[in-house]
C-alpha positions as CSV (number, residue, x, y, z in Angstrom):
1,X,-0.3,23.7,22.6
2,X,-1.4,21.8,19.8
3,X,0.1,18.2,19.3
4,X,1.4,17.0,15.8
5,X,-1.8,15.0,15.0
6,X,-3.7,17.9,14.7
7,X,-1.4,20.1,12.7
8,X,-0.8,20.3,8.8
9,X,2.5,19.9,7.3
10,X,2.2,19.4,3.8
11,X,2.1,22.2,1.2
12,X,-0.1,20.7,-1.0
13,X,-2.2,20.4,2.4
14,X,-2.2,24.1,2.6
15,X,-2.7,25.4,-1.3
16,X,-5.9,22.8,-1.1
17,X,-7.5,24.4,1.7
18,X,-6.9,27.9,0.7
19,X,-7.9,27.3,-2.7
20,X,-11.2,25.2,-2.3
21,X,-12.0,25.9,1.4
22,X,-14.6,28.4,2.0
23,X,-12.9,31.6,3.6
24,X,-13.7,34.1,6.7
25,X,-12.1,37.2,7.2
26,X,-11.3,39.8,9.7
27,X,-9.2,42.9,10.9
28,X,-6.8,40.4,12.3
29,X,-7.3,36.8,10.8
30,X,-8.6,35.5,7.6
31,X,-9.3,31.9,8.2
32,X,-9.9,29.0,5.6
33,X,-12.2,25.8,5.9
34,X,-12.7,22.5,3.8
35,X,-14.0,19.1,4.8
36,X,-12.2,16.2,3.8
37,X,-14.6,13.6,4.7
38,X,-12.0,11.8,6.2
39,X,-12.1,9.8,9.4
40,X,-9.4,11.2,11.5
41,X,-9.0,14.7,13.8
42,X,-9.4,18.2,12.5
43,X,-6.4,19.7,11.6
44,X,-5.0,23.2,12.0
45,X,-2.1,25.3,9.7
46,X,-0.6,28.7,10.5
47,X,0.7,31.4,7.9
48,X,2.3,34.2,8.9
49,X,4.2,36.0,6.6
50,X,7.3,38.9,7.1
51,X,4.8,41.6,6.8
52,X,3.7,40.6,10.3
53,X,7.0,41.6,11.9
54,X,10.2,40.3,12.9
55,X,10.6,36.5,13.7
56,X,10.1,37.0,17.3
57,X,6.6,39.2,16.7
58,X,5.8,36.0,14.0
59,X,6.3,33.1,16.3
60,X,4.3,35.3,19.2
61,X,1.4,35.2,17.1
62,X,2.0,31.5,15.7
63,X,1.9,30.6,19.4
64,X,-1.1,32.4,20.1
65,X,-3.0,31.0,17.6
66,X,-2.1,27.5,18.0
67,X,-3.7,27.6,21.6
68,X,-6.6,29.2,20.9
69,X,-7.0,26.3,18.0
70,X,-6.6,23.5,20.4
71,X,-9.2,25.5,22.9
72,X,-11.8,25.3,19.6
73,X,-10.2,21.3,18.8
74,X,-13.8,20.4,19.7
75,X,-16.1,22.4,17.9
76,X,-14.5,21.7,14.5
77,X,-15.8,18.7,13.2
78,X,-13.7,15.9,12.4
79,X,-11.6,15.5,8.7
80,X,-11.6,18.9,8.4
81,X,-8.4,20.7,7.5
82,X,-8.4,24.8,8.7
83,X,-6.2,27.1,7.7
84,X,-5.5,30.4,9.6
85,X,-3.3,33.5,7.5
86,X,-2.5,36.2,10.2
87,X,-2.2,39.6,8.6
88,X,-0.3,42.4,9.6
89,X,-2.9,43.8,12.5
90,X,-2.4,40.6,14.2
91,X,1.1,41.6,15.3
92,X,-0.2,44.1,17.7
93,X,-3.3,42.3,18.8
94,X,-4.1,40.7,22.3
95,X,-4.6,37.0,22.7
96,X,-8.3,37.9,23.4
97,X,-8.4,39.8,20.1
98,X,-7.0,37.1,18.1
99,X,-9.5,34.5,19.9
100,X,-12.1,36.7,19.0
101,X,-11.4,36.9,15.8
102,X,-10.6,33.0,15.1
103,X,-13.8,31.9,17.2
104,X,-16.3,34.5,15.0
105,X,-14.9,32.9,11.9
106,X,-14.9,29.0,13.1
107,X,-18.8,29.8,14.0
108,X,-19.4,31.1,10.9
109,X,-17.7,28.6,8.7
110,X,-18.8,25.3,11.2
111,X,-22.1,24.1,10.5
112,X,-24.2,24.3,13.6
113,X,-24.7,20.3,15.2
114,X,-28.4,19.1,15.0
115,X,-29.0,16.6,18.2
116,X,-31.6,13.9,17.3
């Protein structure tokens, strides 16, 4: 699961990263990015609207997501703020096809490490 630090919570938070982040999309996911530069963990936010399904369909795919965001906790580098929109495919997806989907776009969007 993935603990309160590492969450967002704030709307502004949300319209910010959707707005300037740069964006990946898929069948399932469309996933948002933008470095803060600030010195603190990466955090994740979920939107999943009615046109997913019912509540219980909605919070299945909120939970899914939100572990396979703390299994990618360490490739995102830190201050950044992701935001992940499920779209209506997602309610019928595996976990594997939603982790598929999440991890193409956070290796996309990342910038690969250099080692010195």
């Amino acid at each position: 699961m993935l603990a309160r630090p590492y969450r967002l919570t704030r709307g502004s938070d949300y319209r910010q990263v959707v707005r300037r982040g740069s964006r990946c999309g898929g069948a399932r996911v469309v996933t948002s990015m933008l470095p803060t530069g600030e010195n603190r963990a990466a955090r994740f936010g979920f939107i999943i609207s009615k046109q997913v399904g019912t509540a219980v369909v909605r919070n299945t795919v909120r939970r899914r997501l939100k572990a396979v965001c703390a299994a990618a906790l360490d490739r995102v580098p830190e201050g950044t703020d992701v935001v992940i929109r499920a779209l209506p495919a997602s309610a019928t997806a595996t976990f594997t096809e939603l982790s598929a989907d999440v991890n193409r776009c956070l290796g996309r969007l990342v910038p690969e490490r250099t080692t010195p």
